[in-house]
C-alpha positions in Angstrom: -7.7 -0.1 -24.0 -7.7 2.1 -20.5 -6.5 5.3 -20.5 -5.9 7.7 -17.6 -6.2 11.7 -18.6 -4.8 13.9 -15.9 -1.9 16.9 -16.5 -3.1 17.8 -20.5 -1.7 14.1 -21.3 -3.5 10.9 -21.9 -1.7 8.1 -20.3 -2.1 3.9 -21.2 -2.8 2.1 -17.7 0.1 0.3 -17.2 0.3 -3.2 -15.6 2.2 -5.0 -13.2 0.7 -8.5 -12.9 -2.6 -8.6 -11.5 -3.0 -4.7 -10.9 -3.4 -1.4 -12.9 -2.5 2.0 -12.8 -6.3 2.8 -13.4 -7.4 0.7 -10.8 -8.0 2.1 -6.9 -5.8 -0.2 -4.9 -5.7 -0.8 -1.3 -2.8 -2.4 1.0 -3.4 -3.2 3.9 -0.6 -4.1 6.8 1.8 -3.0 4.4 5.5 -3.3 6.5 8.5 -1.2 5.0 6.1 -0.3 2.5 8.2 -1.7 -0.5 5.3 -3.6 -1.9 3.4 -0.2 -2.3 6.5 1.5 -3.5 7.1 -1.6 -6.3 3.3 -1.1 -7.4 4.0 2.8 -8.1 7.6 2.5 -9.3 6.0 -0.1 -11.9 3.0 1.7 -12.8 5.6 4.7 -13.5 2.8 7.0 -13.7 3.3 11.1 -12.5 0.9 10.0 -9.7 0.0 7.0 -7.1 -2.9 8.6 -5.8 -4.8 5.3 -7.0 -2.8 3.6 -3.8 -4.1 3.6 -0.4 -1.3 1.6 1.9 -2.1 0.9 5.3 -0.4 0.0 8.3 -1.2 -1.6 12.0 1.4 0.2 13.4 2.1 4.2 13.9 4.6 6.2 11.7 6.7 6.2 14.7 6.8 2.8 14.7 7.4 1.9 11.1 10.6 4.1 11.0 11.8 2.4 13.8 11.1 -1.0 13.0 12.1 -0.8 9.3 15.5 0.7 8.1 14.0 1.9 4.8 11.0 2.8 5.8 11.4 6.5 5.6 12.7 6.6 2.7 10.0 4.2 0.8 7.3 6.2 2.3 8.6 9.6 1.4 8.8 8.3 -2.4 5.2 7.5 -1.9 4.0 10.8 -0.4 5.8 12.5 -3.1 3.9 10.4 -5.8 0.4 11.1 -4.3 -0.2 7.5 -2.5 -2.8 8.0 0.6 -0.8 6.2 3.7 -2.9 5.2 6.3 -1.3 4.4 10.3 -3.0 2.4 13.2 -5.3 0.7 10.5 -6.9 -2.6 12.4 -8.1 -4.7 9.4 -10.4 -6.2 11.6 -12.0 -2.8 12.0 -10.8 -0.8 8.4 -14.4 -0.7 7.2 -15.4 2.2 10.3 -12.3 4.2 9.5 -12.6 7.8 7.9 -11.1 7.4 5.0 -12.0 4.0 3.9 -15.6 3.6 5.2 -17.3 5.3 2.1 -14.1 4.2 -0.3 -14.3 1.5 -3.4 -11.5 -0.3 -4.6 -11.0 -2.1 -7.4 -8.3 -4.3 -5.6 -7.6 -5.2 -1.6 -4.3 -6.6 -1.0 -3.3 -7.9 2.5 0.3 -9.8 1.7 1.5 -11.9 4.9 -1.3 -11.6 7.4 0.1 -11.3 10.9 -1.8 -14.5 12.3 -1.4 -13.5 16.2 1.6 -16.0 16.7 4.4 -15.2 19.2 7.8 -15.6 18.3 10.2 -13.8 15.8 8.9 -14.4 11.8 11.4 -16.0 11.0 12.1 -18.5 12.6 10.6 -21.7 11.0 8.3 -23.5 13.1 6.5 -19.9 13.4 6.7 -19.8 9.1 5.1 -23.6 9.5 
């Protein structure tokens, strides 16, 4: 059984599929940041600091381009989750804060794959 001993409390890692709350997680290309938000609302531990979300674009542009954006990233700053902006996943192993990092998982959900179009519409999904 993992444990995780922080605050003068011993906590069970909790799981949510595939990841734990004792494993060091990264997301890269992470949009509205929901998925990082689900991962730390379902580990319901006092801390996300095991979470390192990235994204491609500035926070200038992810609070414009998302409507709850803000608000999912706040929740995440307030839970201790590292969020990363103007990460290039083609170059993420030179940046600062990632270059001498381990993680246990890497997760890159819907890969932008340099189309042109709007991502939704279909033949651009094909």
């Amino acid at each position: 059984m993992s444990m995780i001993i922080g605050m003068n409390r011993v906590e069970e890692a909790k799981w949510a599929k595939h990841y734990s709350s004792d494993h060091e997680i990264l997301l890269v290309g992470e949009g509205d940041f929901s998925f990082a938000l689900s991962l730390a609302t379902a580990f319901a531990s006092a801390s996300a600091s095991n979470i390192v979300a990235t994204s491609l674009d500035s926070y200038e542009v992810v609070i414009k381009k998302y409507l709850r954006a803000r608000t999912n990233l706040d929740s995440l700053y307030n839970a201790g989750a590292k969020l990363l902006f103007g990460v290039d996943a083609m170059t993420m192993k030179l940046h600062p804060h990632l270059h001498w990092r381990k993680f246990d998982r890497i997760i890159f959900n819907f890969p932008h794959a340099g189309f042109s179009g709007k991502e939704d519409d279909q033949l651009v999904i094909e």
